[in-house]
C-alpha positions in Angstrom: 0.0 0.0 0.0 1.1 3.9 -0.1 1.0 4.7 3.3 5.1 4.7 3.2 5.3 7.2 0.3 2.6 9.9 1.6 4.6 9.7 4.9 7.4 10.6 3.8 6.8 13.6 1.8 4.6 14.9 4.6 7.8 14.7 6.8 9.8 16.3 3.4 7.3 18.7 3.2 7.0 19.6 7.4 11.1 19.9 6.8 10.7 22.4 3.9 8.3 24.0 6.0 10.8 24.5 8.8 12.9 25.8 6.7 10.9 28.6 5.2 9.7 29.2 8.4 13.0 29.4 9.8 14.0 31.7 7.1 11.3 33.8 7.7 11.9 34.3 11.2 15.4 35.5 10.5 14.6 37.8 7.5 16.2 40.8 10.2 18.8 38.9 11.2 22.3 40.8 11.0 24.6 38.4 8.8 21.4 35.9 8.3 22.2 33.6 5.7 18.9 31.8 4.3 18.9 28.0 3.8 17.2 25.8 1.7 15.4 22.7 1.9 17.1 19.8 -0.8 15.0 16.2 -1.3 16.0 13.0 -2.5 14.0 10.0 -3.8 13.6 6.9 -2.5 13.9 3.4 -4.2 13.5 0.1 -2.2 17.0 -2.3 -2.6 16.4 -5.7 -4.0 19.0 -8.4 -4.7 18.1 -8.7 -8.0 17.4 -5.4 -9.1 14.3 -2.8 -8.5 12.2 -4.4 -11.9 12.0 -2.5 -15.1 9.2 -0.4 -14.1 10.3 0.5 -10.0 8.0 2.7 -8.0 9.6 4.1 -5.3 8.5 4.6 -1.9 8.4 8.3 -1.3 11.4 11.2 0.0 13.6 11.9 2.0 15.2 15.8 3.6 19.0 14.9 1.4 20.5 18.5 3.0 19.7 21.9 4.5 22.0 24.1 2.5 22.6 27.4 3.1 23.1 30.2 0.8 25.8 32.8 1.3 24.7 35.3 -0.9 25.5 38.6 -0.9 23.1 40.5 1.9 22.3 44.6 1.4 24.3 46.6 3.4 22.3 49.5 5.6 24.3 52.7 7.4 24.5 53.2 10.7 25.9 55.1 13.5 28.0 52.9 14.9 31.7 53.5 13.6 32.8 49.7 15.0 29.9 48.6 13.0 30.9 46.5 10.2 29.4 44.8 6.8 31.3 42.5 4.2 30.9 43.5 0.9 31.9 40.5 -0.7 33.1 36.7 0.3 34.7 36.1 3.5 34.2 35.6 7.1 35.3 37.2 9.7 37.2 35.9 12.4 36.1 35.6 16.3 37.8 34.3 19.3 35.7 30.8 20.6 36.5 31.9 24.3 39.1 29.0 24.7 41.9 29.6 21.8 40.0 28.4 19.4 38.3 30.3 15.7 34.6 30.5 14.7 33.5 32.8 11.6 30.5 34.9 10.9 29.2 37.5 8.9 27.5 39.2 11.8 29.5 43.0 12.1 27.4 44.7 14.9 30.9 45.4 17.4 31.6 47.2 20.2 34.2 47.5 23.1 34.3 45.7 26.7 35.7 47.3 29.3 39.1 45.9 28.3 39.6 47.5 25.0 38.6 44.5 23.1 36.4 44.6 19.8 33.3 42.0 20.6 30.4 40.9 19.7 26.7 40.9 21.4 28.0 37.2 22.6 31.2 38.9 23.9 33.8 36.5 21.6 36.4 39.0 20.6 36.8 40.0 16.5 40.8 38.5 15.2 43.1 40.4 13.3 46.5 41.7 12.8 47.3 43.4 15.9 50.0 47.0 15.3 52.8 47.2 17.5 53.7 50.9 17.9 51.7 51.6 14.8 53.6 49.4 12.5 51.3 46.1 11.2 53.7 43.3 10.1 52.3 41.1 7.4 51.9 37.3 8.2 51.4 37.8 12.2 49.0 35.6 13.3 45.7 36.3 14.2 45.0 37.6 17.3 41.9 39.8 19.4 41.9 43.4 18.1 42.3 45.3 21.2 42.0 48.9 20.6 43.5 50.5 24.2 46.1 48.2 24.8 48.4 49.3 27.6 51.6 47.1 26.4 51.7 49.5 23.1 52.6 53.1 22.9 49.4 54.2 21.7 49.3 57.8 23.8 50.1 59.8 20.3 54.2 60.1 21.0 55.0 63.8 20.4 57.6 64.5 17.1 60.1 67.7 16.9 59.9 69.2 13.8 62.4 68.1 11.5 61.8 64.6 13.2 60.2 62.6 10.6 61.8 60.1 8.4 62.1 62.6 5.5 63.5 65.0 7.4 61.4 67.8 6.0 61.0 70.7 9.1 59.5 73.7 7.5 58.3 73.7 3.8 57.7 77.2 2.9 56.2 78.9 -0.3 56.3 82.4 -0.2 55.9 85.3 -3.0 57.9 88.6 -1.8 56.6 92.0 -3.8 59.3 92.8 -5.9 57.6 96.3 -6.2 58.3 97.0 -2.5 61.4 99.3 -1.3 64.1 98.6 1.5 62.5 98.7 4.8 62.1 102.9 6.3 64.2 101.4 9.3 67.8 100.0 8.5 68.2 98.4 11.3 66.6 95.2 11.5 64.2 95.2 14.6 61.3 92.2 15.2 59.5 94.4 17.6 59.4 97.3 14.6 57.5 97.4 11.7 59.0 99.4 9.9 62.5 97.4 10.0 61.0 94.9 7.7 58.8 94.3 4.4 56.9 91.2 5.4 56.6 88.6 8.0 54.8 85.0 8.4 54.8 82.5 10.8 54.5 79.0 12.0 54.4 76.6 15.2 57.1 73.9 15.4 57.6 71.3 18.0 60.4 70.7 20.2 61.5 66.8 21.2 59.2 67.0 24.1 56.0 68.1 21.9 55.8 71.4 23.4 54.7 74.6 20.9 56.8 77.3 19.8 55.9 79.9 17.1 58.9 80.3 14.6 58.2 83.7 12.9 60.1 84.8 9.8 60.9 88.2 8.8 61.6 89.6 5.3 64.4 92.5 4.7 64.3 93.3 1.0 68.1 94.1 -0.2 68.9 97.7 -2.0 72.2 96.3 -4.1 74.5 97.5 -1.7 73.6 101.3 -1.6 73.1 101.7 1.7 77.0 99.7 2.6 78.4 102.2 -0.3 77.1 104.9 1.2 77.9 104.6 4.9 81.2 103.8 3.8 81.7 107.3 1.7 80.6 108.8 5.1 82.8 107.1 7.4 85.2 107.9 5.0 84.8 111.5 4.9 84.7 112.0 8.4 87.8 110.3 8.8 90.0 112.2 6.5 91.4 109.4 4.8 92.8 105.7 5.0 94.8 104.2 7.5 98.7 104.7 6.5 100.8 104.0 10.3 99.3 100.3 10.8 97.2 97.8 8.9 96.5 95.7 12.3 93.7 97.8 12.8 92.8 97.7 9.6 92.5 93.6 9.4 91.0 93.8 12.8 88.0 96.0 11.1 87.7 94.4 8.1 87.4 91.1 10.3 84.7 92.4 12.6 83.1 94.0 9.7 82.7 90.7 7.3 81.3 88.8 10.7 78.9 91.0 10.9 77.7 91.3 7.2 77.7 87.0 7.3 75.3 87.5 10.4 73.2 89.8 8.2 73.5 92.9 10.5 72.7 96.9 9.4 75.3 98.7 7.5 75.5 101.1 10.7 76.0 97.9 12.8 79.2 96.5 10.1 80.5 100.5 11.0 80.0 100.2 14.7 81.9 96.9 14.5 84.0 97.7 12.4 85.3 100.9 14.6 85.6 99.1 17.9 87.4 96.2 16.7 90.2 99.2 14.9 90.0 100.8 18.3 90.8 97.5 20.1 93.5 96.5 17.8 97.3 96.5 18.9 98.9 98.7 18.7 95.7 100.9 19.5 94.5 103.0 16.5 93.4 106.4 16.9 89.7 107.3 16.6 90.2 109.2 13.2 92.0 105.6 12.1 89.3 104.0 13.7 86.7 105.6 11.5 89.0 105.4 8.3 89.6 101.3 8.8 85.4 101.0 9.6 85.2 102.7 5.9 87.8 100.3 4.0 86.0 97.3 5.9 82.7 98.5 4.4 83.9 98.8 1.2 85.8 95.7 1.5 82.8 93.4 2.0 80.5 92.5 -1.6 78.1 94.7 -2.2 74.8 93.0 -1.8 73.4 91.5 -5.4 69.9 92.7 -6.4 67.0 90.7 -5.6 68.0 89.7 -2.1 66.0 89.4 1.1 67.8 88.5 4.0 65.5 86.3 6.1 65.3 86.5 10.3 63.4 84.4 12.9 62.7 85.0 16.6 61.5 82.1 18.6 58.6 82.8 21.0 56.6 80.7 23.4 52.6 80.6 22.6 50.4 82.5 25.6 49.9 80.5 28.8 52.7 78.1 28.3 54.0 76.3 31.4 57.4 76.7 32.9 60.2 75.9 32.4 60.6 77.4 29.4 60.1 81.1 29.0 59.0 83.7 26.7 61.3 84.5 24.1 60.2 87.5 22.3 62.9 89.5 24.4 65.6 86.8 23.3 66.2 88.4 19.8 66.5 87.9 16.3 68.2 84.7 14.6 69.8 85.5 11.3 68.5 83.0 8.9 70.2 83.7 6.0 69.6 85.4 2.3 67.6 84.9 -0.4 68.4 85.5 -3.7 66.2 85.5 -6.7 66.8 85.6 -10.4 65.4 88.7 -13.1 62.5 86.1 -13.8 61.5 86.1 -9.9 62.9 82.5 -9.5 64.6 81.8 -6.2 68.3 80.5 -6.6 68.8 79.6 -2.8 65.9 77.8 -1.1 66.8 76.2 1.6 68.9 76.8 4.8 69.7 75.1 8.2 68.0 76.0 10.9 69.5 75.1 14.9 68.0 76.2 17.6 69.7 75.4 21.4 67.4 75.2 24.5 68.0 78.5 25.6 67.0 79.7 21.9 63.5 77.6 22.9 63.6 79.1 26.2 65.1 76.7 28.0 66.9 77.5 31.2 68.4 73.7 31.3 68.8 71.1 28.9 65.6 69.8 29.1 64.8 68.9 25.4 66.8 67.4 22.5 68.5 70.8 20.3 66.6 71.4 17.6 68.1 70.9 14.1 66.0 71.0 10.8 65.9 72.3 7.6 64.0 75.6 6.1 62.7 75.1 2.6 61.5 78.0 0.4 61.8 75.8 -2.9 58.9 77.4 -5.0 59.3 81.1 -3.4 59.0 83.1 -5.9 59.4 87.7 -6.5 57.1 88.3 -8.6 55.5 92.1 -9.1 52.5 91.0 -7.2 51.4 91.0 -3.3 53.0 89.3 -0.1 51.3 85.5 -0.1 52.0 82.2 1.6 51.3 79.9 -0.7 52.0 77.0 1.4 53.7 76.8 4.9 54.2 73.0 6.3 56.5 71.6 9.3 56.8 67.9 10.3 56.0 68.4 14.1 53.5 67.4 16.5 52.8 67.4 20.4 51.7 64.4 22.4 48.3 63.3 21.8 45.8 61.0 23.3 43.2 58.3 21.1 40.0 60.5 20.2 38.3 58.1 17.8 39.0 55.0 15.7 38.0 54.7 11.9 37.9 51.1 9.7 38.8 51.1 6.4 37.7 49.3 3.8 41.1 47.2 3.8 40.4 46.5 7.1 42.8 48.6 8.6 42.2 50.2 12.0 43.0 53.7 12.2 43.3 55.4 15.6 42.8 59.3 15.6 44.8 61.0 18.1 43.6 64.7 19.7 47.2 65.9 18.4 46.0 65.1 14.8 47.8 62.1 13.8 46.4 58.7 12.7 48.2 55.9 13.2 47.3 52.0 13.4 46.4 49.9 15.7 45.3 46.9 14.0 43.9 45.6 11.1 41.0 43.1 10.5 41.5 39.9 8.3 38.9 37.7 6.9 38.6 34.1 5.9 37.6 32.0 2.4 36.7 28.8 2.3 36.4 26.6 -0.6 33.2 25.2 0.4 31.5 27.6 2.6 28.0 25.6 2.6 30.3 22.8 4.2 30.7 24.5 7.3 28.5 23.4 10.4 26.2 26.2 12.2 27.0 27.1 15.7 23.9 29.7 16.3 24.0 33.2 17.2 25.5 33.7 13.4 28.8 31.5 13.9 29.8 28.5 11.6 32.6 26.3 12.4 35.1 25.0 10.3 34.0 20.9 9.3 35.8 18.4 7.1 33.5 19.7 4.1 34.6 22.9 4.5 38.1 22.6 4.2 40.7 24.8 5.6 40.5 28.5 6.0 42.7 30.6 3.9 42.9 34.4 5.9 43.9 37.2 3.8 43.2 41.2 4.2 39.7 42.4 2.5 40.0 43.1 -0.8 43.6 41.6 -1.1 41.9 39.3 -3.9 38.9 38.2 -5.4 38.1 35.6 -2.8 37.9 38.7 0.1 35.2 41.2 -0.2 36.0 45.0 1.1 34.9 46.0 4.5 32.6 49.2 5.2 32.6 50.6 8.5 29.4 52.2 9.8 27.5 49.4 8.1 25.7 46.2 8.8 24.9 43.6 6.0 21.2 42.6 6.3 19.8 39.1 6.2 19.8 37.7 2.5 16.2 36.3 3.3 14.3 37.0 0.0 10.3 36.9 1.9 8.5 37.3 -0.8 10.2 34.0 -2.4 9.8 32.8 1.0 6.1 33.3 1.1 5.4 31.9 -2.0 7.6 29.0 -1.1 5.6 28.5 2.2 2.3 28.5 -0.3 3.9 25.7 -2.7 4.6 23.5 0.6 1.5 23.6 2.5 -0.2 22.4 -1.0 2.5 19.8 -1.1 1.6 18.7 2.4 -2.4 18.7 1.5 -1.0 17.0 -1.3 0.4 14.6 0.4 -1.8 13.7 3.4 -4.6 13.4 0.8 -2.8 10.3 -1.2 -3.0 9.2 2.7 -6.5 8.9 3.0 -7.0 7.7 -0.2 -5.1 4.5 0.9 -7.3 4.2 3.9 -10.3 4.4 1.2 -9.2 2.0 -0.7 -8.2 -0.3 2.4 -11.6 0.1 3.8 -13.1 -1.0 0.7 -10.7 -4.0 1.1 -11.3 -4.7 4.3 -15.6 -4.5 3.8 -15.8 -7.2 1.5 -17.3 -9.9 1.9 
């Protein structure tokens, strides 16, 4: 009779049944991935064959396979949140040293630092030490505040970085402008200078200075011809007992033109180092050797700007350093454009001690790095920075954390440095509907699955790309699943009603006589 074969596709159809309802249940499940229901006849074993015409005796549930299709991805506001765009798994901690995967994102951190999920097993990944991520470490929890790495934003002195850059300046002087109404260079008067900019660099302890630049346009000389045509005059006429005091003033006098000083400060130099000279000069040879030092030193070329700096501490900085805008100008150097307003000398070496950083002690590193004008240009047009860069930073603490779509963990520091921390991996699988489900959106690794092979997202075709602030929803289709649930409840009516057509015919069996 055909009990057998009615029975069993009312338990195939109560399985299929399961299964959509299953489905259905989890249609806004995180990471859900749908399964389906797959049947298998059934044929009665004989010795010597089923026949030429078999019948069989009904179904049976072969598999409940599950399909990892590619879920939509809705935003949210949680930055740890998560979704895989693409194939892969990621990684979590079992809770006792072993793996299990999912495709559930939705993370967040314990009290420990530690990126988990709602169940509390912690995400695996490449862990950074000191910002640096070595390729090939094995996987281990992400931990984001992890005490053992120095992750408390380390402070950098300008100049400090591997390139070595310090201050990148681009600058355009007016070449329209006049020498300053002021020869004598000043910080602390306008008038002593054309233009000025400046900057904040970093000493080795991460503390702020601001590093301002002054700019002196050059006259060709004039003004060093003509103070030495006065001092000339007034002396009567050139040194003819001794040249001593002659070399001595024409020493003292190039000194000071290298350190970029005033023509009246070269003179003033220039006469004290005549008057200290052995044997002593008189004040009339004094005056007389101040004028042949002038004249003595090369005239300064057109198209020149000597550059200064002064080093100040920003208001309300903490002791011990001090304020230096008492302490004085720094002669930076000159420089020196061509007719077409191109710069011929761009870039100088700056040093600055700790008592130039206001310093009573030596409390940080001295400070070395270069000054770069490469790009300055003169051009007939208005004083602009065009670009003004340094290498520098303070010490900073973690602010925030961003993923990117490689998986890399950023960490934002309040000083404005990223660096990372960590970096999430995913597995592949050859045969992802071999592995075994767990629950609470894990699989585990089975013999069907084969081994997992753990690469960075979107390192190949077999990883998708990560997307932070993200969840991938459940790849439940319901409508398909609805109509599905329609097709097996008439299988099932189906099925129980070949059952009571048996016991029809049985009856009629039994009732005769």
């Amino acid at each position: 009779m055909g009990f057998q074969q009615g029975l069993s596709g009312l338990n195939a159809s109560s399985k299929a049944l399961d299964t959509v309802g299953n489905n259905i249940a989890n249609s806004g499940t995180i990471g859900f991935k749908s399964g389906s229901a797959q049947f298998a006849d059934v044929f009665a074993a004989s010795l010597s064959g089923a026949g030429a015409a078999p019948v069989g005796i009904g179904a049976k549930v072969s598999a409940i396979v599950q399909q990892f299709s590619q879920g939509n991805i809705s935003v949210t506001n949680n930055p740890l949140d998560t979704a895989i765009n693409g194939g892969g798994f990621f990684l979590m901690d079992d809770g006792s040293g072993g793996t299990v995967y999912g495709r559930n994102g939705q993370f967040q951190l314990d009290k420990d630092g530690f990126i988990v999920n709602s169940q509390g097993l912690q995400l695996k990944g490449i862990a950074a030490v000191n910002g640096v991520i070595a390729a090939g470490s094995p996987a281990v929890p992400l931990r984001l505040f992890d005490p053992t790495q120095s992750l408390s934003g380390t402070p950098q002195a300008t100049g400090g970085s591997s390139s070595g850059s310090g201050i990148q300046a681009n600058v355009n002087l007016d070449s329209r402008l006049g020498v300053p109404a002021t020869p004598v260079f000043n910080y602390s008067d306008p008038t002593s200078y054309n233009q000025s900019t400046a900057t904040t660099v970093y000493d080795s302890l991460g503390n702020p200075h601001t590093y301002s630049m002054y700019f002196v346009k050059g006259d060709g000389g004039a003004s060093v011809v003509a103070a030495a045509a006065a001092i000339g005059a007034a002396a009567g006429g050139p040194i003819v007992s001794d040249p001593v005091p002659q070399a001595a003033a024409i020493a003292a006098a190039s000194a000071a033109a290298a350190a970029g000083s005033s023509a009246a400060a070269i003179g003033a130099a220039a006469s004290a180092a005549a008057l200290a000279a052995a044997p002593p000069a008189t004040a009339g040879e004094a005056a007389a050797a101040s004028a042949a030092a002038i004249a003595a030193i090369p005239s300064a070329a057109p198209n020149t700007w000597q550059v200064y700096a002064t080093v100040t501490n920003p208001a309300g900085a903490v002791p011990p350093f001090t304020d230096l805008s008492a302490g004085g100008a720094i002669a930076v150097g000159t420089m020196t454009f061509n007719t077409s307003g191109a710069l011929a000398s761009p870039a100088f070496a700056v040093a600055l001690t700790d008592a130039q950083l206001g310093y009573s002690g030596a409390v940080a590193s001295p400070q070395t790095f270069p000054l770069d004008f490469s790009g300055s240009t003169q051009y007939g047009t208005q004083f602009a920075v065009n670009a003004m860069i340094q290498d520098g930073y303070a010490a900073g603490t973690l602010a925030g954390f961003n993923i990117g779509k490689d998986g890399l963990v950023l960490g934002r520091y309040t000083n404005g440095q990223t660096k990372p921390v960590g970096q999430v991996i995913l597995a592949s699988f050859r045969n992802p509907q071999g592995l075994q489900p767990l629950g609470d959106n894990r699989w585990a690794q089975s013999p069907t699955s084969g081994d997992p092979i753990v690469g960075g997202p979107g390192s190949s075709g077999q990883y998708g790309v990560l997307q932070a602030s993200g969840l991938e929803d459940s790849n439940v289709d319901l409508t398909a699943e609805l109509v599905n649930m329609i097709t097996q409840q008439r299988a099932y009516q189906a099925n129980a009603q070949t059952i009571k057509t048996q016991d029809s015919i049985l009856q009629t069996l039994v009732n005769l006589r």
